[in-house]
N, C-alpha and C positions, 0 to 999 in steps of 0.2 A: 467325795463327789463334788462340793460345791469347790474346794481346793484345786482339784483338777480341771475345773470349768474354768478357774479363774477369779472364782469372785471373791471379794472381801467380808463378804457376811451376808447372813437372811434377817429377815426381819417376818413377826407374826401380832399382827395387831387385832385383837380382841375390841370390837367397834364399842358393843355395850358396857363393857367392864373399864372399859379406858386402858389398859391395861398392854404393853408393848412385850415382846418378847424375842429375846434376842440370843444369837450364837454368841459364841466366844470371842470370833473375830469380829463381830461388829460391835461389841460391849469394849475389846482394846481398842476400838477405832477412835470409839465414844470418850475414851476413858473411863468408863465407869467398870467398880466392884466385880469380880468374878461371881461375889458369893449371892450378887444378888438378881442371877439370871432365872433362878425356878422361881421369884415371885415375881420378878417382871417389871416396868418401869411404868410411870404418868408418861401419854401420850406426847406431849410437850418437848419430850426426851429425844425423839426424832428430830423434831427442829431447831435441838439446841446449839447442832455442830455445823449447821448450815450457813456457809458466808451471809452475811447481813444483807449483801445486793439481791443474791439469788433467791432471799428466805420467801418471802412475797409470793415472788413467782410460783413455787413450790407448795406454798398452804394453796394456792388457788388450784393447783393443779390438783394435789388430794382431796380439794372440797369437789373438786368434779365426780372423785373415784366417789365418792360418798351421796352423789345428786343422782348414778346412776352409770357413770361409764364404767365398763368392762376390764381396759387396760390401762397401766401408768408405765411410761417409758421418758424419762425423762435424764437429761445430763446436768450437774449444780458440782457447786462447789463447797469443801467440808472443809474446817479449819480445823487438826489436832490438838491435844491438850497443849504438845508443845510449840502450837504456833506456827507448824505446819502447812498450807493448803495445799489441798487433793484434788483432785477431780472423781468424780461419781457417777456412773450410768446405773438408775434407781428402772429396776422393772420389776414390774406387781401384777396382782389382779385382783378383784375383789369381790367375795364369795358370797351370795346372796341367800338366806332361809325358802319355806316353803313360800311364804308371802312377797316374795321378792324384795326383801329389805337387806341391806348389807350389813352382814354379822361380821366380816373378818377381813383383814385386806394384808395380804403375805407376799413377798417379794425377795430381792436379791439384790446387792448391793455391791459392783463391780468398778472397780478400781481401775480407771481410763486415764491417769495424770500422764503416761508416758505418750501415750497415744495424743494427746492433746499438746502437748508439748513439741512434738513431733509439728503437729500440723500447726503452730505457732511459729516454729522455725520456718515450715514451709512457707507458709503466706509471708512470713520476714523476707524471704529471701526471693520469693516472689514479685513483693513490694519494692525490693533496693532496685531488685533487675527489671524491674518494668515486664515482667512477664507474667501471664494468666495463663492456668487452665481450665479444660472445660472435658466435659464425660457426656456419652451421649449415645440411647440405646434406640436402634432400630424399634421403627413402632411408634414411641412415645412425644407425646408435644413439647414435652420439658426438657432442659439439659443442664445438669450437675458444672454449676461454675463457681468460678474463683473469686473473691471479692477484685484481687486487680482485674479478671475477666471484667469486670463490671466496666472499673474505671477508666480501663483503655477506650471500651466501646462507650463512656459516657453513658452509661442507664444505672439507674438506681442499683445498688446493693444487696445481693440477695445470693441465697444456697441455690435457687435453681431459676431459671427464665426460659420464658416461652421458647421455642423453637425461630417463631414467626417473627419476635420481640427483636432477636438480634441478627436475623435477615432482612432485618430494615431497616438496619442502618446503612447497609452495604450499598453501592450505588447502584442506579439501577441499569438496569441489563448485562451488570457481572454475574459471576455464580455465586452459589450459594454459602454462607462462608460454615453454615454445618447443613452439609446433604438431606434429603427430605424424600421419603419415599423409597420405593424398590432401588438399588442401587446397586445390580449385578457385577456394573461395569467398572468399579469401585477398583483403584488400587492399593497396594496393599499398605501404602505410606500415606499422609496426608503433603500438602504442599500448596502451594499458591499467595499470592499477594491480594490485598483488596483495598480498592479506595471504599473509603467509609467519609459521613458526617456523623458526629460526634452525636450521640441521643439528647443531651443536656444543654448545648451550645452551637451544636451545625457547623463544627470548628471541621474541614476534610483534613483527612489522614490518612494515611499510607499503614493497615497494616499486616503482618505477614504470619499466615500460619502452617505449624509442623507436625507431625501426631503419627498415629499407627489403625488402622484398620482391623479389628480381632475380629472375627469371623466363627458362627458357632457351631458345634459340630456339623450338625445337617444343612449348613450349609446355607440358610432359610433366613438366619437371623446377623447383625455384626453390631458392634461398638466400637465406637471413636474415641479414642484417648488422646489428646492433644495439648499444645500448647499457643499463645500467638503473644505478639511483640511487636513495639511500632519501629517500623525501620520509615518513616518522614524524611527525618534528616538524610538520609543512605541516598532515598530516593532524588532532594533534593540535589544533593553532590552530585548525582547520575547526570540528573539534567543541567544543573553548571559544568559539566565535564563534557557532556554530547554539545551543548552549545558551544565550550570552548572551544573544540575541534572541529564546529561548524565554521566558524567563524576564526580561525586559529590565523590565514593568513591577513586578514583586514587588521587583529588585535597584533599580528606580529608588525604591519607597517604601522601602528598608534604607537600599551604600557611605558620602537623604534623613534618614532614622531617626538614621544616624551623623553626618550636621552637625550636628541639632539637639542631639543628645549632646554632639558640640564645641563648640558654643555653649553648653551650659548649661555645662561646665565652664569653659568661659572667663570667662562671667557669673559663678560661683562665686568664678573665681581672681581676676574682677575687685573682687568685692566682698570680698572680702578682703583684696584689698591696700588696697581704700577704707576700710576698717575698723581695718587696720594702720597706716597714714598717722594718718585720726583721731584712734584711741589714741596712737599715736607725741607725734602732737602737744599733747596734754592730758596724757600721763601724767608727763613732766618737771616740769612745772609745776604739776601736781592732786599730784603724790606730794611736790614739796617742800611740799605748805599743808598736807599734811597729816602730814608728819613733825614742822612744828611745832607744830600740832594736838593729835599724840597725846602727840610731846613735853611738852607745857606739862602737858596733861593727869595724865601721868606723874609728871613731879617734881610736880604739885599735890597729887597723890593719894599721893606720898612724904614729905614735907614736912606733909602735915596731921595735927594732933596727937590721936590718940587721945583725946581728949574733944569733939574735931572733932564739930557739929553732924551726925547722922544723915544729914540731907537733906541736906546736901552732898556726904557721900560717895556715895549715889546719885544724885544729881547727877551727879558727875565719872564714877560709872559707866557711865550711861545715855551718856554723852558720847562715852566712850569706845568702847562697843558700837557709838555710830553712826560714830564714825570708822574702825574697824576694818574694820564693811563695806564702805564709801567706799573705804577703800585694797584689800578684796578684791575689789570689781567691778574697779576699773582690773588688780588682777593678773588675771583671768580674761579682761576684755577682750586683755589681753597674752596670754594663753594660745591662746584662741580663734584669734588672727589673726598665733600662729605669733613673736611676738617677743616672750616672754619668754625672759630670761639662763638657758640651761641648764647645769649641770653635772653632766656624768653618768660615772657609774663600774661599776665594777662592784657588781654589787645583788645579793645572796641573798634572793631573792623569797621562801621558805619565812621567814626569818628576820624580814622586815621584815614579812611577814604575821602570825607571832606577834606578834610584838613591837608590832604594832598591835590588836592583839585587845582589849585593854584598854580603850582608845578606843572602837573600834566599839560593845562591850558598853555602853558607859556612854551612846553618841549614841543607839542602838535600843532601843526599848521593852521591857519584859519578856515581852509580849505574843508578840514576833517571837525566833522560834527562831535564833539565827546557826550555821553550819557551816562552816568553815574546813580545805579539806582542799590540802594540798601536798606529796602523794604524788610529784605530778612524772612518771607513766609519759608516755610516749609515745604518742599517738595507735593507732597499729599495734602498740605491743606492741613494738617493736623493742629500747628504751631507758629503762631505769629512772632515777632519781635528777634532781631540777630540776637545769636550767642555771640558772648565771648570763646575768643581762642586763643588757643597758648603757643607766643608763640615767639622769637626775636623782632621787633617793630621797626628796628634798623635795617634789617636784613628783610623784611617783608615788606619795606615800604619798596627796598629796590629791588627788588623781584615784579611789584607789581610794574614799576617802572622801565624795567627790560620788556615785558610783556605790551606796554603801552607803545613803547620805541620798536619792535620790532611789528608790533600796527601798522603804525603812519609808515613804516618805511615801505608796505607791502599793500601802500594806497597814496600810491607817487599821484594820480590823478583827482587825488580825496575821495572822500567817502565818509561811513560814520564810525565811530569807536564806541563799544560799550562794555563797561564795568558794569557787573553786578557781583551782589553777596545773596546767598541764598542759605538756609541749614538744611542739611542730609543726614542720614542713617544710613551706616553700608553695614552688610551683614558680616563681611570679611569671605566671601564663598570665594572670591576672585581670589584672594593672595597676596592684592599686590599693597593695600591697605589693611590693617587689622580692623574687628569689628566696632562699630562705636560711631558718637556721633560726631560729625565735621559742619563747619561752613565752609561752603565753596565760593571761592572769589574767580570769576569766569570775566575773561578779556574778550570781548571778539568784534572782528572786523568783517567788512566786506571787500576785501581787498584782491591780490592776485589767485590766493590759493597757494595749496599744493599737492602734486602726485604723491602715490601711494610710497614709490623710492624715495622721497623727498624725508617722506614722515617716517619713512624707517631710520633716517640718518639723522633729525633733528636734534637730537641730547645729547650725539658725540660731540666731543670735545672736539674744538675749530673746525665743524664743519658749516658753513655757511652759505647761503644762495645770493647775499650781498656782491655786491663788484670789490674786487683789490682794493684794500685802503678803507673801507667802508665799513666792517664788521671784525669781530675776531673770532667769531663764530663760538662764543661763549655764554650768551647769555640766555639762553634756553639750559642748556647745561648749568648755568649756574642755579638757572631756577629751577630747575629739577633736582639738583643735591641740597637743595636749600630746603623744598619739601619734603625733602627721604629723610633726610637729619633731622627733620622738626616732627618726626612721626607718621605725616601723611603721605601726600601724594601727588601726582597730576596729570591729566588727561589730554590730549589736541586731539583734533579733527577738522578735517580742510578735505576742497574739493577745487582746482582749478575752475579759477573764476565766478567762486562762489562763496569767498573767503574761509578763516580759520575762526577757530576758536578754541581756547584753550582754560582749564578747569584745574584750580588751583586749591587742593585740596588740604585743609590745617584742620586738625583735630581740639575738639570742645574745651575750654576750659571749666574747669569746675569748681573754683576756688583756689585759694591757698597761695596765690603769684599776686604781685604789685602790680597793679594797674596801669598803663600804657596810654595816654590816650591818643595820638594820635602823631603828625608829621612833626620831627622836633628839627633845630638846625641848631647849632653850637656857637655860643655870643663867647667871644672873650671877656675874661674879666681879670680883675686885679687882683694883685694878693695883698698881704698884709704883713708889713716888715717884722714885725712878731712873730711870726709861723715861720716855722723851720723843717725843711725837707730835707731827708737822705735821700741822695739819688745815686743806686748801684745799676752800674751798667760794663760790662766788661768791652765791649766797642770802645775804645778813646773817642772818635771823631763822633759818635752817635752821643756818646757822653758828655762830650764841647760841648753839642750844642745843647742838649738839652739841657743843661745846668745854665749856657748863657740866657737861653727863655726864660728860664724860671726864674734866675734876676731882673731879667727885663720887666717882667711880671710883677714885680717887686717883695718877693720870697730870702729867705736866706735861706741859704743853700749849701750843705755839705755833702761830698762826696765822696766814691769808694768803687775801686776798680771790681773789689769778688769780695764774696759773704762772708770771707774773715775778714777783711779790714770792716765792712758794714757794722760786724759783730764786737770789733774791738771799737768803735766810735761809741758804740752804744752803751758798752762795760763801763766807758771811762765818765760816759754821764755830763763831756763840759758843754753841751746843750740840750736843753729838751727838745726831742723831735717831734714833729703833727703827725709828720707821711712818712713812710718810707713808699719810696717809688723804686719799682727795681725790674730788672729783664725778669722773663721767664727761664730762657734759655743760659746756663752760664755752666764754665767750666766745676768740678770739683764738688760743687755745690748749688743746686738751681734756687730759683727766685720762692716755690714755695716753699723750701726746705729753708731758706734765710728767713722767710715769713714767722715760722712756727719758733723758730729759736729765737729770733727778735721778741717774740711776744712774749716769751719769756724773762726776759730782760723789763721789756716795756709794755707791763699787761694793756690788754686794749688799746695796741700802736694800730692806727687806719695803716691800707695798705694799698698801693693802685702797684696793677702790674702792666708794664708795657712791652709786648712781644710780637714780631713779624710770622711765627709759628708756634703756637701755644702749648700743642698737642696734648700727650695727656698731665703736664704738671700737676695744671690748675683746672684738667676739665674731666666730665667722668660723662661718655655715652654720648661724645661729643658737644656737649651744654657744659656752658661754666658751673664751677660749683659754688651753692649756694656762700650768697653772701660775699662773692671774687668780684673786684673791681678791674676791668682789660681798657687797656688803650693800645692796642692795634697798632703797630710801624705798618706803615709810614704815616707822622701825623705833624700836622702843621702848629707851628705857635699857639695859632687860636682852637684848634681842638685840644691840647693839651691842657690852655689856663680853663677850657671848661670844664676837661673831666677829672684837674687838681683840684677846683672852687668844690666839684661838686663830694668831692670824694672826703676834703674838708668839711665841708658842712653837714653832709652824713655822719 
């Protein structure tokens, strides 16, 4: 009988006697003795198989049977002898004498581990899918739910909840998300969506339930067996998909708007790398014609005797003014398209702005007011005193100075000029700068102005609003690659006859660079008939002369057309060399591939390198590399004995 019910065993507990008694199957359950089921066990014996969490629970529940309740129906868990656990649905009753005292309490002991394993998978699979269900019988206020039921809806945990409990979460004046009352009209499926706020957080949700309507015979009574799931995201997609299609032609002329923006930057990056190539390729060869150019020019105009015919020496003047430009357009072309040699440090931007003040006064008419102010606060208020910034000081000092000249020139009737330095924080949201902190060094005038076409064309290369002869329309452009290579950036804005002003953006220093401070100019000096220079130059004439400077200077001087003859002076050892001074650019073998094998030769040989196009030899991300000493073609006598003195004494 009890076999065909299903249960695992009975149990017959004798209250006064203490004494348990048990079938066969619940003594193998136990482990315990066959032989010792006709006398029976210590009550203790029940709760010995009992999981240690459950056991608690359980004594309280029999001390009930024993205080007076009628029935025990309880589920625990049993551990076998071998280590086993079971699950147990324990149901009793407890049999009372004439005095109503409890003599016996006899019961049944049913074997539920599949059943519970079952509904463990369920709620598992429940859990992964984000799905609940829920049971729910006409008539009653409660409804048999799911623990995710719970979670979805946000309300506490529980086998069953109010009816009312989880129609209020629903929003209000939807339906009802479980029907309430006579419901004739009921179909035969469940279905619908519901916005809800969460019970626990008031977080709204979207969500959506499926189920069946069973119906009882007469017709009188039904149940709801369902499920629900949060489709949020579904819904959210819905409504970015119905707005896209709202809005589908305005987004088709913008994502349009934004290629032709890629394309113009592309065209931009394109022509500048056409522009970079170009210069690349003329400036090696235009900077050496004209280092010996100014060269000749130089010792002519050193060498001529103060009785020297007048006209000659304006002569050689005039010569030299024109080669000087010569060699500033190719530097500005270099600038413009981002490959000129930078070396940058740290720069006290207050300092090198004093320190250029002098200059400025003397390039701007009397006419134009100059202001110079390098307070340095912070935008906000936040931070007083300029940062340093990193940055080339040579090439910064003439950027400021293209900005100062293209001023006064656009305040032919005077007016005022004003430099400042100020520190920023940009977030990087624009693109056109990364995020991080900068000082701004801002030019601005009240001078002519300029239209909206005007300021679109400013940065191209030679384009200019100067007269013939007056401009080469580079120096805006040069300060603008001067800033993009240095990291930052730069701003203008003008309005006819309300002047410009222009925002010249260099990113923080934060250590680590030699210090700069401020406007330098290059003294000649002498050398020391002791010191001895290699000088490799594969140009002849560029090589004349610079080997005749370097005597003049008072140097000995040995020389070497390409980096194997350099290399065989050096092997043979019959003088010690200070310097090697050597091109960049050269056939078979360049200037720093001679560099490194020299020093192998002559550990710790100083090294200056002198080149018209450097590119990437000697420089990495457009910035020399650490520790590279450049002298620039085209360069005169006296910038050379300064940057050999200096290159020596480092």
């Amino acid at each position: 009988m009890l076999a065909a019910a299903g249960a695992s065993g009975s149990w017959d507990w004798e209250i006064a006697a203490d004494r348990l008694f048990l079938d066969a199957s619940f003594a193998e359950l136990y482990g315990l003795p066959s032989e010792g089921l006709s006398r029976g066990f210590p009550t203790a014996t029940f709760f010995k198989a009992i999981h240690p969490e459950d056991r608690a629970r359980i004594r309280i529940a029999v001390a009930g049977m024993l205080a007076g309740a009628s029935l025990f129906s309880k589920e625990f868990r049993v551990v076998t002898a071998t280590g086993k656990v079971l699950w147990m649905h324990g149901r009793g009753q407890c049999h009372l004498d004439a005095d109503d005292e409890p003599v016996r309490f006899t019961g049944l002991l049913v074997d539920v581990t599949e059943r519970k394993r079952t509904e463990e998978r369920l709620r598992i699979a429940q859990s992964a899918g984000g799905v609940g269900t829920f049971e729910y019988s006409d008539g009653f206020a409660t409804v048999s739910v799911s623990t995710e039921f719970c979670k979805l809806l946000g309300l506490h945990p529980a086998d069953r909840l109010p009816v009312r409990t989880i129609n209020s979460v629903v929003s209000e004046g939807a339906l009802s998300l479980i029907p309430e009352g006579v419901q004739t009209a009921l179909p035969d499926t469940l279905s619908g969506e519901f916005l809800i706020r969460r019970g626990e957080d008031g977080e709204p949700r979207w969500i959506a339930r499926r189920g069946e309507v069973q119906r009882e015979a007469d017709g009188k009574g039904y149940r709801l067996l369902g499920v629900i799931y949060d489709v949020t995201l579904a819904k959210q997609q819905e409504a970015a998909l119905r707005e896209l299609a709202e809005t589908l032609e305005q987004r088709v002329a913008a994502e349009v708007a934004e290629r032709r923006h890629a394309e113009d930057v592309l065209r931009q990056a394109q022509k500048m790398e056409a522009v970079g190539q170009l210069t690349g390729g003329i400036a090696h060869d235009f900077n050496n014609l004209l280092t010996i150019i100014i060269g000749s020019i130089d010792m002519a105009s050193r060498r001529a005797a103060p009785s020297a015919d007048p006209r000659m020496r304006r002569s050689l003047e005039q010569a030299m003014k024109g080669a000087e430009r010569a060699a500033a357009l190719t530097h500005r072309l270099l600038a413009f398209s981002r490959r000129q040699p930078l070396d940058p440090r740290a720069v006290n931007v207050r300092d090198l702005l004093e320190g250029m003040s002098d200059l400025l006064l003397r390039t701007i008419t009397e006419a134009i007011s100059v202001t110079i102010d390098t307070a340095g606060e912070a935008v906000d208020g936040s931070e007083s005193g300029l940062w340093m910034v990193e940055a080339d000081p040579h090439q910064l000092e003439n950027a400021i100075l293209n900005l100062a000249v293209n001023a006064r020139d656009a305040m032919a009737e005077g007016g005022s000029l004003r430099i400042t330095a100020r520190n920023e924080t940009h977030s990087g949201q624009d693109g056109e700068m990364p995020a991080g902190d900068y000082v701004a060094i801002e030019v601005a005038d009240d001078g002519i102005g300029m239209d909206e076409a005007t300021l679109a064309k400013v940065f191209d290369p030679f384009f200019t609003t100067k007269d013939v002869g007056k401009g080469t329309g580079l120096g805006l452009s040069m300060v603008y690659g001067f800033a993009k290579q240095s990291g930052g950036g730069i701003d203008i804005a003008s309005r006819p006859g309300e002047g410009t002003r222009v925002v010249l953006h260099l990113p923080r220093c934060h250590g680590g660079a030699v210090e700069d401070h401020g406007y330098h100019q290059d003294h000649a000096e002498s050398g020391r008939a002791s010191e001895t220079i290699l000088l490799v130059e594969d140009d002849e004439d560029v090589r004349r002369y610079a080997v005749g400077a370097l005597c003049d200077l008072g140097y000995r001087v040995l020389e070497a057309a390409n980096g194997s003859d350099a290399l065989d002076l050096l092997r043979r050892g019959e003088a010690r060399i200070d310097l090697l001074v050597s091109d960049v650019v050269m056939p078979r073998m360049s200037g720093s591939e001679l560099a490194q094998r020299a020093r192998e030769i002559v550990p710790g040989l100083a090294v200056l390198y002198i080149s018209g196009y450097p590119h990437d030899a000697i420089m990495h991300e457009g910035r020399l590399g650490e520790g590279v000493e450049l002298l620039s073609k085209p360069f005169t006598m006296q910038a050379l004995a300064a940057k050999v003195r200096e290159s020596l004494d480092r």
